[in-house]
C-alpha positions in Angstrom: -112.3 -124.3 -142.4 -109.2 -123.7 -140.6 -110.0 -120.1 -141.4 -106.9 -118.6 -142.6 -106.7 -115.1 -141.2 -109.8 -115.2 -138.8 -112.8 -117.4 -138.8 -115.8 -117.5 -140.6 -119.0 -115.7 -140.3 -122.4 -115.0 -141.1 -125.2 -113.2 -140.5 -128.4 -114.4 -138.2 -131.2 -112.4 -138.6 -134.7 -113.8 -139.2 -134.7 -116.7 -142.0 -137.2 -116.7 -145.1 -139.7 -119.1 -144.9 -139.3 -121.9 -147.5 -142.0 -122.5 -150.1 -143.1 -125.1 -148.0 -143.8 -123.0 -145.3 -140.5 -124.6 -142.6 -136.9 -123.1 -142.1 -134.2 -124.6 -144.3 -132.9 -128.2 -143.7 -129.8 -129.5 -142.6 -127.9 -130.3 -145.1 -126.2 -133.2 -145.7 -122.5 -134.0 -146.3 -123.7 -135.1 -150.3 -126.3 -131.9 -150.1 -123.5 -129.6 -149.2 -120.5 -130.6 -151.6 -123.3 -130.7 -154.5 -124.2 -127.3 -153.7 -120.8 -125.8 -154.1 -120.5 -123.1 -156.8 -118.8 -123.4 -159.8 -115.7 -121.5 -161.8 -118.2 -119.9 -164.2 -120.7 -119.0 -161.0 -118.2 -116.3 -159.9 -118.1 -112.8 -162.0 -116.2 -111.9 -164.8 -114.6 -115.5 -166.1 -111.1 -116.4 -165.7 -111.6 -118.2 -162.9 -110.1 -121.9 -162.0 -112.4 -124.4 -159.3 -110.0 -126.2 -156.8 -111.7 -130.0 -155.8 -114.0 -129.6 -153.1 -112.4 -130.4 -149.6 -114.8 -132.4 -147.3 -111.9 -132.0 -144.3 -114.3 -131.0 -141.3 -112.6 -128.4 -139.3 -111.2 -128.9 -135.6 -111.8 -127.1 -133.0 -109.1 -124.7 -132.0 -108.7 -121.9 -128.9 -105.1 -120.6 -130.1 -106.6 -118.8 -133.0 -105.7 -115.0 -131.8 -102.1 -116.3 -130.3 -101.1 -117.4 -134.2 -103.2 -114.2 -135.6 -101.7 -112.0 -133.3 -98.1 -113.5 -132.7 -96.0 -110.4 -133.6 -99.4 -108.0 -132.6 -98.3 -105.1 -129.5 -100.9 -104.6 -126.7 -103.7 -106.6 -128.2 -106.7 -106.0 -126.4 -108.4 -109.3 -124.6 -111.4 -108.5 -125.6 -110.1 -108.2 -129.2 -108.7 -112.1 -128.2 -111.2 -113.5 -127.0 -114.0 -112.4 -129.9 -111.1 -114.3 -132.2 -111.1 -117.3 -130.1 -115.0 -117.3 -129.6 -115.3 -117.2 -133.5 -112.9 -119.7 -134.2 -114.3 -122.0 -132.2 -117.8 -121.7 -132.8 -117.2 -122.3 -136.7 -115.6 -125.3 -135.4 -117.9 -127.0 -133.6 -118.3 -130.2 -135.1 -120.2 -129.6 -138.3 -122.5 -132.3 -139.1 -121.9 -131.3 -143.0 -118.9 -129.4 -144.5 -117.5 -128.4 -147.7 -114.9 -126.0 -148.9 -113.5 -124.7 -152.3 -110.9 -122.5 -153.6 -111.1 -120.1 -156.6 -108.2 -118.8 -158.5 -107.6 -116.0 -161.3 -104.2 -114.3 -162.6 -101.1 -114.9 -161.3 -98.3 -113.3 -159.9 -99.5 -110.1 -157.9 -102.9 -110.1 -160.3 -103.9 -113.6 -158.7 -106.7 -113.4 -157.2 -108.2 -116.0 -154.7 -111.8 -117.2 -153.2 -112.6 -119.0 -150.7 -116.1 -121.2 -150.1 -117.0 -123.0 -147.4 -120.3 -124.8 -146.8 -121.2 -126.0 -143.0 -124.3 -127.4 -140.8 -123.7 -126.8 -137.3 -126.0 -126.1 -134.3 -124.4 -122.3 -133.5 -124.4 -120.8 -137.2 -126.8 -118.4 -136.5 -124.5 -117.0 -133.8 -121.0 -116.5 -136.0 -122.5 -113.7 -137.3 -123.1 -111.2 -134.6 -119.2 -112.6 -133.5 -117.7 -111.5 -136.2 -119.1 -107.9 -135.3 -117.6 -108.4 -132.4 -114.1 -109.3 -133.7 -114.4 -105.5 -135.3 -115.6 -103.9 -132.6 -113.3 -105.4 -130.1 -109.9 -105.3 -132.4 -110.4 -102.4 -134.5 -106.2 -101.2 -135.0 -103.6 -103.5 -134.2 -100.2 -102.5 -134.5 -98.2 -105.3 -135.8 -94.3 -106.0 -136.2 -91.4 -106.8 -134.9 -88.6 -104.3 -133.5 -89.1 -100.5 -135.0 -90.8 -101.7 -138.4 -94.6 -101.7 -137.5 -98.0 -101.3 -139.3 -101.8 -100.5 -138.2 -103.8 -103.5 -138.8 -107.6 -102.2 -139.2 -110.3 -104.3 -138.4 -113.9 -102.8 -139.7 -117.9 -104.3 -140.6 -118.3 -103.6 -144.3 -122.0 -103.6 -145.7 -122.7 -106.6 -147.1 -125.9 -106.6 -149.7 -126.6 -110.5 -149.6 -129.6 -110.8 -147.2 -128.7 -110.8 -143.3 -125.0 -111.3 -144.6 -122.2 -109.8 -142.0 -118.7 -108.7 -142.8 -114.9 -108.8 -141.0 -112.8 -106.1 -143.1 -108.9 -106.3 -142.1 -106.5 -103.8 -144.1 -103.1 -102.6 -144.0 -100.5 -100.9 -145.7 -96.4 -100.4 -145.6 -93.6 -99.2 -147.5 -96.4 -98.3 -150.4 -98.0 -102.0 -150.6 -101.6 -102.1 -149.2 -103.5 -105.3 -148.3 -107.0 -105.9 -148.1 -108.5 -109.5 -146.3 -112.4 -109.3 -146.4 -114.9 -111.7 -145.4 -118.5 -112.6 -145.5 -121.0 -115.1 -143.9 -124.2 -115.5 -143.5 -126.9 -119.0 -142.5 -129.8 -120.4 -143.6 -131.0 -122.2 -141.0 -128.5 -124.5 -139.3 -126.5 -123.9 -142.7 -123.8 -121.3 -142.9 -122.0 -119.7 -145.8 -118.5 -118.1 -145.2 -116.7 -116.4 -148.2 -112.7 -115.1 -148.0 -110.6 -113.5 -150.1 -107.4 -111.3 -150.2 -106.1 -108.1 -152.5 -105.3 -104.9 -152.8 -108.3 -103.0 -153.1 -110.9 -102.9 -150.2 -113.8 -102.2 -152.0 -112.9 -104.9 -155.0 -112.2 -107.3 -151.8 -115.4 -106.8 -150.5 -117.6 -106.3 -153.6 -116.3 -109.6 -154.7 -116.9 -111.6 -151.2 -120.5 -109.8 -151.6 -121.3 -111.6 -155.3 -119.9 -115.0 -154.4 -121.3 -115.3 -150.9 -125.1 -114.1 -152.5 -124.5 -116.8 -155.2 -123.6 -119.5 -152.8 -126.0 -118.7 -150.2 -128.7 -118.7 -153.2 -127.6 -122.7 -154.1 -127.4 -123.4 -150.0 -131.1 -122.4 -149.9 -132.4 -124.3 -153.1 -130.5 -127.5 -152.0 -132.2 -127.0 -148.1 -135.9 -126.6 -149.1 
């Protein structure tokens, strides 16, 4: 996915064992759009299913230069986790399928983002996106004398060896909350993004939809 703010991510701890005693397949291009969730799969209702996007992702090394572009005294180590993430979610997926969610309008709208990949590296994204946190942690960001603290954290993620990338900011009154989750099953990796005002709403949501899709991605690998 040409991840929007940052990459995508997961966690790679030790995989369940399948009932048929292997690690999860790779899935194919038809195996991972058919797993994509639903509108009525996310919590609460309300929600409207964009058409699943089978555009495989390139591979892209300016990720933290458009991130960052009106960032002060970024830290290149806080670059180069960026770069290392985006291009490791990048790296030609044999399988890929991404899907938007939608709910209100206005500034209630609320929006998800799915994306379902087989690449070689998932199992590395996660421990990456640690590193994004740990290495950015506050960025100030602006332009001239109007600037805010963007703050760069690992939420707690309950889905099963899920990891998290929490950004938040706040000026003139308006906060903003990006969270994101990911986590693999096998070669197969699950990466969930979405955007408010509320941190914890941002990242109990991610949470739901990213256990829910990860629980399909399994079934549909074996």
């Amino acid at each position: 996915m040409r991840r929007t703010l940052v990459i995508t991510t997961i966690a790679a701890t030790a995989l369940g064992l399948s009932a048929c005693g292997g690690a999860p397949k790779d899935l194919s291009q038809d195996m991972a759009k058919s797993s994509m969730l639903e509108a009525g799969d996310l919590p609460d209702g309300g929600w409207e299913a964009g058409s699943v996007d089978e555009t495989k992702p390139k591979q892209d090394d300016k990720s933290a230069e458009q991130i960052f572009k009106n960032a002060k005294d970024v830290p290149q180590a806080c670059k180069d986790a960026m770069n290392a993430m985006s291009t490791m979610s990048a790296d030609n997926p044999s399988s890929y399928a991404k899907r938007s969610f939608a709910k209100g309008s206005g500034t209630d709208k609320t929006q998800v983002e799915v994306v379902v990949e087989t690449l070689g590296k998932a199992k590395d994204v996660p421990a990456q996106l640690t590193k994004v946190a740990d290495s950015c942690k506050t960025i100030k960001m602006g332009t001239g004398a109007v600037s805010i603290d963007l703050k760069m954290s690992s939420p707690k993620l309950e889905t099963k060896d899920a990891k998290g990338l929490q950004m938040s900011a706040e000026a003139m009154g308006q906060k903003m909350a990006v969270s994101m989750g990911a986590v693999n099953r096998g070669n197969n990796l699950v990466v969930v993004q979405t955007q408010g005002t509320d941190v914890d709403r941002a990242n109990k949501l991610v949470d739901t939809v990213l256990g829910k899709q990860a629980d399909k991605v399994e079934k549909a690998a074996g």
